[in-house]
Backbone bond lengths (Angstrom), bond angles and torsions (degrees), N, CA, C in turn:
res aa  C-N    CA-C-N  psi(-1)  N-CA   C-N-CA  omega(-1)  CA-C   N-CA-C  phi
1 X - - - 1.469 - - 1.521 110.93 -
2 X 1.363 113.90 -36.24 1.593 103.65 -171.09 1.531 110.10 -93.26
3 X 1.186 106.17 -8.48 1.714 116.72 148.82 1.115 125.71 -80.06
4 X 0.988 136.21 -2.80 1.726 137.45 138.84 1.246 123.48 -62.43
5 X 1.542 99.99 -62.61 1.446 109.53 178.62 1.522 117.34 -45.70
6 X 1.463 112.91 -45.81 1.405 133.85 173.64 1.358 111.61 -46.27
7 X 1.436 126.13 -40.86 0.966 126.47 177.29 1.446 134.57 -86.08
8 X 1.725 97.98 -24.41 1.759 114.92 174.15 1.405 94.76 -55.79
9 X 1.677 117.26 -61.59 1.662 114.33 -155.37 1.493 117.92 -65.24
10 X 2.078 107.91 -35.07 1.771 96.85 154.71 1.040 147.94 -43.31
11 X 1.481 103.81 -23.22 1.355 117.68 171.86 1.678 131.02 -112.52
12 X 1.020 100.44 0.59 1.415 132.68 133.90 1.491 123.21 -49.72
13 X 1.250 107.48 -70.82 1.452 114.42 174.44 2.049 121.38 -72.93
14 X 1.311 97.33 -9.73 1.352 100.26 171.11 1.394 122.77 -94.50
15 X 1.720 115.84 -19.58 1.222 118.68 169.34 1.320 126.11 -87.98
16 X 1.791 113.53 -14.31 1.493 121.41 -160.78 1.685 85.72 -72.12
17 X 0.978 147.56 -104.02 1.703 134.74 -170.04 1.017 115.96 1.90
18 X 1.436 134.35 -55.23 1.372 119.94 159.86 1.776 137.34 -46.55
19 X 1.473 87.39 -26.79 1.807 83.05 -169.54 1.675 103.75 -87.07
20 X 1.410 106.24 152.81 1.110 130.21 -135.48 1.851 91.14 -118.31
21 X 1.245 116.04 108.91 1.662 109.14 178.76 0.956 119.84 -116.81
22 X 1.849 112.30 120.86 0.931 131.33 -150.19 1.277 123.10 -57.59
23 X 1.643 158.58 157.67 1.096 163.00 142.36 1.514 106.46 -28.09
24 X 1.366 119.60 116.93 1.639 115.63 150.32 1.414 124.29 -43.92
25 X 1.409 135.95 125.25 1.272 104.18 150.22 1.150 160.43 -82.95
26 X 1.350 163.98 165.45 1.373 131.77 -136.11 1.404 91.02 -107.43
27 X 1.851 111.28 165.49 1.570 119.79 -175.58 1.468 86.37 -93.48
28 X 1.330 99.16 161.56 1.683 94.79 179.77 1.583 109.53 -90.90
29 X 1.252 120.45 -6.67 1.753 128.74 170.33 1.405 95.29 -76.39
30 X 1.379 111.10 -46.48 1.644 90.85 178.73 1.449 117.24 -49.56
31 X 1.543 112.65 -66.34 1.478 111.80 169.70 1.414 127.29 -5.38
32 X 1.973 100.01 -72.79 1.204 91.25 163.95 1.053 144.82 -76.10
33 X 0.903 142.67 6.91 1.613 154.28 -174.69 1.764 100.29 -94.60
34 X 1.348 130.46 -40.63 1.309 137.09 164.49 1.644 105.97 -50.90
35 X 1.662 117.15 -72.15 1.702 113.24 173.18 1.082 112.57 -43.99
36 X 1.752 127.35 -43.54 1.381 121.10 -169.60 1.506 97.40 -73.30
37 X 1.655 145.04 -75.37 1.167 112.99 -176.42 1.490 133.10 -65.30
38 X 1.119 141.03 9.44 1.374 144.02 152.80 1.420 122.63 -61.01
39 X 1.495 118.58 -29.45 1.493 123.37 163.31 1.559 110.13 -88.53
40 X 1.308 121.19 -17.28 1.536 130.56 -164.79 1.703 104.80 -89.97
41 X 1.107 95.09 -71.17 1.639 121.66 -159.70 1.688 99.08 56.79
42 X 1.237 103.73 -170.26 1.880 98.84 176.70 1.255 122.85 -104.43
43 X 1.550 109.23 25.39 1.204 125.04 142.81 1.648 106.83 -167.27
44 X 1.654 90.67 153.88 1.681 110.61 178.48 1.382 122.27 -130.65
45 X 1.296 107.76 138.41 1.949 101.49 175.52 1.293 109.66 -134.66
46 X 1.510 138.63 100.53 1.150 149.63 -176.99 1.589 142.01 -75.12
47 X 0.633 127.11 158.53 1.888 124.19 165.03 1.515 89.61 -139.73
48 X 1.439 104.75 138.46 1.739 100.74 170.21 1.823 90.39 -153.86
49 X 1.453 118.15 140.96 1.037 151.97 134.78 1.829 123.44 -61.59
50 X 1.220 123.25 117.46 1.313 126.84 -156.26 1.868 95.07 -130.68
51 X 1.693 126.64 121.30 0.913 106.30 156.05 1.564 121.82 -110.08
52 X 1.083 135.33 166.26 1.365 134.57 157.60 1.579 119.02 -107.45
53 X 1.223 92.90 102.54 2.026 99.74 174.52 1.533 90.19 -104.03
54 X 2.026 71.21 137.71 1.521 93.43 164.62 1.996 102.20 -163.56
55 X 1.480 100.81 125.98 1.262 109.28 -179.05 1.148 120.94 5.73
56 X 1.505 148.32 -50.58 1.545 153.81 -172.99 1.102 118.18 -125.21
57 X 1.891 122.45 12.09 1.269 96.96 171.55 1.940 86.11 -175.46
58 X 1.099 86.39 160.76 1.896 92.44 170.57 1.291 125.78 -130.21
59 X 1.492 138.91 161.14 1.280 120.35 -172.50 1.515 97.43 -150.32
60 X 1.327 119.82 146.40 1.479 108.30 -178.80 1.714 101.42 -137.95
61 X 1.303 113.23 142.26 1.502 148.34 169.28 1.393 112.27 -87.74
62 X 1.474 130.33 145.90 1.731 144.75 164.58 1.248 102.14 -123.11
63 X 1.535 140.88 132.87 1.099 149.14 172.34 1.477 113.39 -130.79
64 X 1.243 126.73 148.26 1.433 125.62 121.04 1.160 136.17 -92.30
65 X 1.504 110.89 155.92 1.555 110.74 -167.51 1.905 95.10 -130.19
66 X 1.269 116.57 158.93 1.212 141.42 169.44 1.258 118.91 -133.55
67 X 1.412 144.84 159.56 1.550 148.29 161.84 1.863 95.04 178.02
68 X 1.601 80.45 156.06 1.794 113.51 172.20 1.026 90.55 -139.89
69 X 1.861 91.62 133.47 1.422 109.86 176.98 1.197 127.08 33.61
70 X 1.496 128.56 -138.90 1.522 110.61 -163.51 1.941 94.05 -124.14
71 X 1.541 108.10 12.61 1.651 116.04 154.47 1.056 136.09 -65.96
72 X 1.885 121.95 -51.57 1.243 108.24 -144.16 1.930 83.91 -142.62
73 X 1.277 100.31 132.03 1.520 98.97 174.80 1.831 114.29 -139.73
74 X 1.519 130.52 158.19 1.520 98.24 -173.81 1.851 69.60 -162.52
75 X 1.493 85.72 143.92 1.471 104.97 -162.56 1.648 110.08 -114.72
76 X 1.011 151.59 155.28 1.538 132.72 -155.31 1.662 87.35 -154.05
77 X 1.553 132.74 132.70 1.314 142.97 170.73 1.034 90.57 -100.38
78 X 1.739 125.42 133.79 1.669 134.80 -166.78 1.974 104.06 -114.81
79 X 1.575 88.78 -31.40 1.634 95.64 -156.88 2.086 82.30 -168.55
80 X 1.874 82.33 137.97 1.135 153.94 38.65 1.155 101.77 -113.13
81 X 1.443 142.20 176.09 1.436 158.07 125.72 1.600 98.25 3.05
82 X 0.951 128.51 -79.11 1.723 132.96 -148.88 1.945 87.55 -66.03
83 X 1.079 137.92 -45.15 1.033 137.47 -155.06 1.460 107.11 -103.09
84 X 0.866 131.88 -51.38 1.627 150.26 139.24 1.827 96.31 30.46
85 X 1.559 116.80 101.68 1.150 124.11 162.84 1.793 121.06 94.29
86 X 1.757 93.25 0.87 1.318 101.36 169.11 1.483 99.83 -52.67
87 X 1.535 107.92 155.27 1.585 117.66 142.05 1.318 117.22 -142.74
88 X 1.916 107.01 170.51 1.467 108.90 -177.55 1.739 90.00 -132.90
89 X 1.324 108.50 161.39 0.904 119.77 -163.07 1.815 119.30 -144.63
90 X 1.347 97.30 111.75 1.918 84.28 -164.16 2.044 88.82 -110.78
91 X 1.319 87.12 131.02 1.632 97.98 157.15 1.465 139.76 -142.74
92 X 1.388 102.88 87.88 1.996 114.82 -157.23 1.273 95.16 88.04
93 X 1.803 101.04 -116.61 1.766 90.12 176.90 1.401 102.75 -148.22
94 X 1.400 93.74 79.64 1.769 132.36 167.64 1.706 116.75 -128.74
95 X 1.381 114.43 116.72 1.292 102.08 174.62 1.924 106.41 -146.78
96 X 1.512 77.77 141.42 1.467 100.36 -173.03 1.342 130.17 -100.19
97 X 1.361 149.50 172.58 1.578 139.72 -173.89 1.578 92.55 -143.03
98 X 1.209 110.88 129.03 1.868 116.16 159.69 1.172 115.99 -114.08
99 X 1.892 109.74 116.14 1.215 99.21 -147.17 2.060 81.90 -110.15
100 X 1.245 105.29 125.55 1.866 95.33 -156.57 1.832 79.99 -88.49
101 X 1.388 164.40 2.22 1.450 145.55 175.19 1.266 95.59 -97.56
102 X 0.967 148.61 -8.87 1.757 145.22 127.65 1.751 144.66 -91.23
103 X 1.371 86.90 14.80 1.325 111.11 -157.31 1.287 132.42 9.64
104 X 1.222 115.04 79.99 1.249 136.95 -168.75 0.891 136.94 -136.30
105 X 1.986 134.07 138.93 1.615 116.87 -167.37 1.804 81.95 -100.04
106 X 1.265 99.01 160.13 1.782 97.62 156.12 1.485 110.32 -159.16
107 X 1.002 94.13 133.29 1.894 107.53 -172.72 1.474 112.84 -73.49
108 X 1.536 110.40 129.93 1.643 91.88 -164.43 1.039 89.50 -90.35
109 X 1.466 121.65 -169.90 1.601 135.73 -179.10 1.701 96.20 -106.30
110 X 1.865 107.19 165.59 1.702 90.12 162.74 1.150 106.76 -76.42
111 X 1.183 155.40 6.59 1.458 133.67 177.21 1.074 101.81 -103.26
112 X 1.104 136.52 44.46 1.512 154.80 163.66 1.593 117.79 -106.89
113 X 1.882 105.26 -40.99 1.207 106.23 -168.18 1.789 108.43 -77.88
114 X 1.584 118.57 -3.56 1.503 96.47 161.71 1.727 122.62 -96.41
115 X 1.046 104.82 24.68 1.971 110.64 166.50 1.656 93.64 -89.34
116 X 1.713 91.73 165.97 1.382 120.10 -166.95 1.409 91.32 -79.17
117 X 1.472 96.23 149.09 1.438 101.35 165.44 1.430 127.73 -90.67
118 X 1.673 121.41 112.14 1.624 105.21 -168.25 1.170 118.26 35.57
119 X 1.366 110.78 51.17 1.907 119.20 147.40 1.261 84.59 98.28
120 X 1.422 132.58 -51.78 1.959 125.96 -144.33 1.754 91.54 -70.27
121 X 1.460 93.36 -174.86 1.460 122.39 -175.87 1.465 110.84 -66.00
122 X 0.943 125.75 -23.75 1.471 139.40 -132.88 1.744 73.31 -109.36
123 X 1.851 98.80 155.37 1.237 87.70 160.85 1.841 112.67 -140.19
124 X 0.586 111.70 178.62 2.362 109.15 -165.01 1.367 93.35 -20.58
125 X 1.503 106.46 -58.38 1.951 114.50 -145.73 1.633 94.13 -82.18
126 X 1.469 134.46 -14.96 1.580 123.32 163.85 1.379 113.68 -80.07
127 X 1.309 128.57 -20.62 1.675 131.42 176.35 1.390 104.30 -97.84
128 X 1.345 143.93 -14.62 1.480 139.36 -176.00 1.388 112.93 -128.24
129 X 1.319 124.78 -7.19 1.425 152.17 -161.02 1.678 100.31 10.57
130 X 1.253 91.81 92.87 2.114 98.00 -175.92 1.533 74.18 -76.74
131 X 1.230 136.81 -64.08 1.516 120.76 -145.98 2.033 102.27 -82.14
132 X 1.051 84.82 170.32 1.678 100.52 169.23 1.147 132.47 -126.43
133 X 1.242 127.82 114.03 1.292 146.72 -160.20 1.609 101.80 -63.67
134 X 1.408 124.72 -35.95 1.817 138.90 -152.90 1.162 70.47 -87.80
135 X 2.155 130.98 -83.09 1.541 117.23 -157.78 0.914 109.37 -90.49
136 X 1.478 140.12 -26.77 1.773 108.74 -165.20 1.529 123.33 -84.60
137 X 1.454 104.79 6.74 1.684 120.83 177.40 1.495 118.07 -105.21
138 X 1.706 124.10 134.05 1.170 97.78 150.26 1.758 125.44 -91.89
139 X 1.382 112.34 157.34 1.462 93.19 -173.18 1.478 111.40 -133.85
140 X 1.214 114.10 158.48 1.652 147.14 -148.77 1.339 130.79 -124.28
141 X 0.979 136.95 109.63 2.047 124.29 -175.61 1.373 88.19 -83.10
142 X 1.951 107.56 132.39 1.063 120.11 155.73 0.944 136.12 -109.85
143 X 1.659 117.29 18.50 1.441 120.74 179.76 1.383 91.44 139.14
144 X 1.558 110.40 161.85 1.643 115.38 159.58 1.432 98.69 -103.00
145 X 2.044 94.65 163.11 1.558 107.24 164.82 1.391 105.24 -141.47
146 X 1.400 107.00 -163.30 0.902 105.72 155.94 1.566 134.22 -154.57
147 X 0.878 105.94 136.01 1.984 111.20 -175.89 1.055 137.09 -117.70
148 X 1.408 132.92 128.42 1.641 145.54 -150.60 1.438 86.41 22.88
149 X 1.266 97.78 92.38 1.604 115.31 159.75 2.062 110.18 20.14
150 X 1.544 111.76 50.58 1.721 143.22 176.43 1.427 109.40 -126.16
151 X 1.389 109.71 104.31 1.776 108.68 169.83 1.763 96.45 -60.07
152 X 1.260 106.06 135.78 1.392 107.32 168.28 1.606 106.01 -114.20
153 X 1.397 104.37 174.85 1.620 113.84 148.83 1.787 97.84 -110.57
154 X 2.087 88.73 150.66 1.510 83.66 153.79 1.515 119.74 -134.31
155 X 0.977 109.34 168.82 1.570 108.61 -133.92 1.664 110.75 -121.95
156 X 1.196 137.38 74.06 1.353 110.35 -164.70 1.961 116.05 -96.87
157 X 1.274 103.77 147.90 1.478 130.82 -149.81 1.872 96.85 -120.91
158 X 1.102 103.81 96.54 1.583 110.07 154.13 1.583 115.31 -101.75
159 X 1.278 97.35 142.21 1.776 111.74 174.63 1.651 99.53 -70.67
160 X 1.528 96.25 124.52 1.625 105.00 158.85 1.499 118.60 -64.18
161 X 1.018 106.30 157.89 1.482 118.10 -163.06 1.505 123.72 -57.03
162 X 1.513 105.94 -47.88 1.734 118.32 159.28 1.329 122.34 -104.44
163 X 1.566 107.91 42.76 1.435 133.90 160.61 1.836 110.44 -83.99
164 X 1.366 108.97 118.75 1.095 98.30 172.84 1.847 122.12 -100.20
165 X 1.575 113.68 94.79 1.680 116.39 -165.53 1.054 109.56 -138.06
166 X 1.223 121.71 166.04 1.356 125.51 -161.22 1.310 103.97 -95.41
167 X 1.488 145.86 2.90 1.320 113.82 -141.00 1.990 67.62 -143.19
168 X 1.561 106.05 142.97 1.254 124.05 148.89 1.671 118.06 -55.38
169 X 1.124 118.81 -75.49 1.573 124.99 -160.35 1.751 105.27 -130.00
170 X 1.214 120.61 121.04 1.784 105.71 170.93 1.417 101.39 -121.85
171 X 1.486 122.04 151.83 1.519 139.19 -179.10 1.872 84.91 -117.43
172 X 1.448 100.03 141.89 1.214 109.72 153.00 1.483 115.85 -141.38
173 X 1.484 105.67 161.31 2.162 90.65 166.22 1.367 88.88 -148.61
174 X 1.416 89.86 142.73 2.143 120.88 -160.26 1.869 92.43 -130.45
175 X 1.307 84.95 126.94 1.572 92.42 170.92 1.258 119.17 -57.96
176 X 0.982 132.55 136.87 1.647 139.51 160.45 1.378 125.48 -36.33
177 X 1.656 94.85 -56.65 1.451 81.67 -173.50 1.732 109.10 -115.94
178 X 0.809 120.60 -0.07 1.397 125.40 150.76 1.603 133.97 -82.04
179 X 1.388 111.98 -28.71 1.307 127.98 178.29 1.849 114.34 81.54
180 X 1.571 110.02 22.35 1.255 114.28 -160.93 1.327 117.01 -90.21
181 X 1.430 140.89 111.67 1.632 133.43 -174.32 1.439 98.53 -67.17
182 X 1.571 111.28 123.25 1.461 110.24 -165.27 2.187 76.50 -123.20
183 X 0.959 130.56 -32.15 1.715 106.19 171.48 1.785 98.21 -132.78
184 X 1.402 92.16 -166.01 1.954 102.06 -173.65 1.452 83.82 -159.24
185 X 1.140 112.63 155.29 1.781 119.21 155.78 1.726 97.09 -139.55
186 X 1.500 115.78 135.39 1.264 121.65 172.22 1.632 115.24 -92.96
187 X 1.083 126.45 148.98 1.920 126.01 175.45 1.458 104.56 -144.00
188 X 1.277 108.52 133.72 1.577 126.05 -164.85 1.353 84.30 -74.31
189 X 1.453 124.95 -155.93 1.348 130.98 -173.27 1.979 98.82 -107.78
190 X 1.232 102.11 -11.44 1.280 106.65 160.61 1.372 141.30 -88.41
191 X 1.599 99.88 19.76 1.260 127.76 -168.33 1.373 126.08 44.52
192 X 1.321 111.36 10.81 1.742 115.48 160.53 1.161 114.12 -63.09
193 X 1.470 115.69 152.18 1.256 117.04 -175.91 1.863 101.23 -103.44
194 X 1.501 93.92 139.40 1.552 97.92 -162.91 1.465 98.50 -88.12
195 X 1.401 97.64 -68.34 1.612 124.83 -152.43 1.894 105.71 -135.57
196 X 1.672 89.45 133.37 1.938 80.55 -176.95 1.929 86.11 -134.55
197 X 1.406 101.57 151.68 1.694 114.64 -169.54 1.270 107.03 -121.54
198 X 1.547 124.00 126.98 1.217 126.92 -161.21 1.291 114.14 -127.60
199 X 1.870 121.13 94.33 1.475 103.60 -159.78 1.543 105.64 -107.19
200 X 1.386 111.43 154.84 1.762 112.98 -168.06 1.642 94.57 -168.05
201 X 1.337 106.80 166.50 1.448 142.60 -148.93 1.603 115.99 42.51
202 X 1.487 95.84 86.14 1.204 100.68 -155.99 1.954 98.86 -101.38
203 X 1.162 103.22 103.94 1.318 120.79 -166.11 2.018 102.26 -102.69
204 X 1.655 110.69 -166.14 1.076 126.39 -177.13 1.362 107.18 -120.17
205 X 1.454 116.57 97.52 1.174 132.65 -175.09 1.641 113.82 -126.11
206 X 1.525 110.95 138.00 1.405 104.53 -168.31 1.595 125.24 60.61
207 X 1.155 108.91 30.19 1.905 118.60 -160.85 1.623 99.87 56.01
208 X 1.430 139.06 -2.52 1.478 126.89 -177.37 1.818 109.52 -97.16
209 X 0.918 104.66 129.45 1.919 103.54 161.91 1.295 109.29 -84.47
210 X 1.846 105.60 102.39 1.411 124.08 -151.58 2.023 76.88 -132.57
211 X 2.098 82.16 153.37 1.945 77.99 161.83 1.868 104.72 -86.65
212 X 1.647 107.45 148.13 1.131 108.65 -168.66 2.002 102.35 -94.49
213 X 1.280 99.53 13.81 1.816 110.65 -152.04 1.493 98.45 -153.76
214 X 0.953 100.03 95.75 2.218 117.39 148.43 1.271 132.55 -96.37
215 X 1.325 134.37 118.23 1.382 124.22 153.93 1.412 133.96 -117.33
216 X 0.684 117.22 141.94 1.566 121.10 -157.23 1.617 103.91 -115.76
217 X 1.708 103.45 112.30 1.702 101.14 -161.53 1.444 86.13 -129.61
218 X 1.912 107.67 138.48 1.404 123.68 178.76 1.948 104.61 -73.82
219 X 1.420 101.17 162.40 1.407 104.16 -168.86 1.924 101.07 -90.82
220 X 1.289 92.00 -15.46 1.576 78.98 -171.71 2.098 98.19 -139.72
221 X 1.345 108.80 50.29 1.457 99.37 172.79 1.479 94.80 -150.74
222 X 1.701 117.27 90.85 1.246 121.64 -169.11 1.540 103.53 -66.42
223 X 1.774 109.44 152.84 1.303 125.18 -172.70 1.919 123.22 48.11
224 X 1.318 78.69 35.13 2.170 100.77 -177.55 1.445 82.78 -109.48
225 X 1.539 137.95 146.41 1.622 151.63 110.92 1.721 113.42 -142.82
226 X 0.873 103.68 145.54 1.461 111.46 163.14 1.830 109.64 -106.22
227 X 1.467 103.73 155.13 1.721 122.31 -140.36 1.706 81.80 -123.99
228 X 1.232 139.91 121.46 0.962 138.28 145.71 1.666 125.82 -108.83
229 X 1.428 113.00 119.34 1.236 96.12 -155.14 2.165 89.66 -129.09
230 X 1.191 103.75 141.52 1.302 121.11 171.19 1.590 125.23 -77.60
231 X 1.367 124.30 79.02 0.967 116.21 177.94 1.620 149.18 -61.06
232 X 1.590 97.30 -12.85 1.402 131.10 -179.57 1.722 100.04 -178.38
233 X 1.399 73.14 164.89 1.604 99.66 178.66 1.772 146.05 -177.19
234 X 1.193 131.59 114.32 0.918 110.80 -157.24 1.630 106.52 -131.57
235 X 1.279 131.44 152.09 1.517 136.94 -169.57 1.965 112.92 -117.65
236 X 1.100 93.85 137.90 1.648 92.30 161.10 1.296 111.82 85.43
237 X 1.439 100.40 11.16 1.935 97.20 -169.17 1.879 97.89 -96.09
238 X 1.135 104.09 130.71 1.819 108.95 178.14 1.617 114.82 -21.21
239 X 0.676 134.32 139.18 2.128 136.52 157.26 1.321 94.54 -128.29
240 X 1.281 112.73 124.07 1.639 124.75 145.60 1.971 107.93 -49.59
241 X 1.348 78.42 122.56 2.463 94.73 166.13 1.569 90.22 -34.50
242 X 1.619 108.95 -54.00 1.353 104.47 -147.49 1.516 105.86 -77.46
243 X 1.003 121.43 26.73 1.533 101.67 -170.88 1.588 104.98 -109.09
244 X 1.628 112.26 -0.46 1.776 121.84 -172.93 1.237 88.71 -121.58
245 X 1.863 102.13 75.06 1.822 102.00 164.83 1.425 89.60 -144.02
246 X 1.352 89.14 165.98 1.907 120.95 -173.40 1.541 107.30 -38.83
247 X 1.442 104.00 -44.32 1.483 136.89 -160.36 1.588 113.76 -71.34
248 X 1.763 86.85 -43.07 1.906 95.39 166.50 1.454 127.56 -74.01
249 X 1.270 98.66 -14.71 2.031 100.59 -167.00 1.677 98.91 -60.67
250 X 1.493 115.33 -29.55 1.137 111.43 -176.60 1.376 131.36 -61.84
251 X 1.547 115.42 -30.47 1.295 129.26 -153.88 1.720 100.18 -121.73
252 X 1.364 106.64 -11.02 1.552 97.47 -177.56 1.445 144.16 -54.55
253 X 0.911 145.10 101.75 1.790 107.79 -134.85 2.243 79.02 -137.45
């Protein structure tokens, strides 16, 4: 008997090199949680260019943006003149507006975060993201596709039940092997489709291959999108806690 045995495990041990172990497959929360920190990292410092198209006329915005991790984010209006020095201000899931031609902070409510943001497409909770895509969704593979020549996954995301978010139903598709959100589609709880996000020129920015180009086009207001475009960018550089307070919106420049 122990010369059998002796012999099962030699040959055991002579075949294990050969066997071949298989690939995990990925959770689809993982997925997202990879796209979400690849645009995030645990810290961000921005320049962004914002346009607003609309059938007869266009209008364009300069911002900076700041955030840590998926807490604290603070948004800076650069240009035009009339808007010039607004800020927004996300902290956990508190967010504020400094409105400097009345000088004033004011705390929005959540039923605030589904209005447009300053006229564009976008609305509070897509520029300050009070909600979270990683927890307040559960998520689902709905198929592969594919985009500008990118195998994607796509991914579908329902709001948990004592999730507080604006959006009924979201589809996304994230590259495979980059991990890059190259579209979004939004759905009210009436399963209309509101708003779908289309990101491209996806370059090397911040050492990351990030899209450098978003637009965000309504489902039912032909020749309407807003253009969000990344002018720079950089990840991982220190922020003081203290610098995403009530106290700073004033002085942020």
């Amino acid at each position: 008997m122990k010369i059998i045995i002796t012999i099962f495990y030699s040959c055991l041990l002579f075949f294990l090199p050969s066997i071949k172990v298989l690939p995990v497959a990925e959770d689809a929360k993982e997925v997202i949680k990879k796209a979400d920190e690849k645009m995030r990292g645990k810290t961000s410092q921005s320049e962004m260019t914002i346009q607003i198209v609309r059938p007869t006329w266009t209008r364009e915005m300069k911002m900076k943006a700041w955030s840590k991790e998926t807490t604290h984010a603070m948004i800076l209006v650069t240009s035009p003149a009339k808007e010039k020095g607004t800020v927004f201000l996300k902290s956990d899931k508190e967010v504020w507006n400094w409105v400097p031609s009345i000088e004033r902070v004011i705390k929005l409510p959540p039923s605030m975060m589904t209005q447009s943001w300053m006229g564009t497409d976008f609305t509070n909770d897509d520029l300050v993201k009070e909600s979270s895509t990683v927890n307040d969704y559960t998520h689902s593979f709905a198929g592969d596709s594919v985009i500008e020549g990118r195998n994607c996954y796509k991914i579908k995301l329902i709001p948990k039940p004592d999730a507080a978010v604006v959006w009924g139903k979201i589809f996304v598709w994230i590259d495979k092997k980059d991990y890059i959100q190259l579209r979004a589609e939004f759905y009210d709880e009436e399963n209309n489709l509101i708003n779908t996000m289309q990101s491209s020129d996806v370059k090397i920015m911040g050492g990351r291959l990030i899209p450098a180009k978003m637009e965000m086009i309504p489902a039912d207001k032909k020749g309407h999108k807003t253009v969000m475009i990344y002018n720079s960018i950089s990840f991982d550089q220190p922020i003081d806690a203290g610098f995403f307070t009530t106290q700073n919106m004033k002085k942020v420049k």
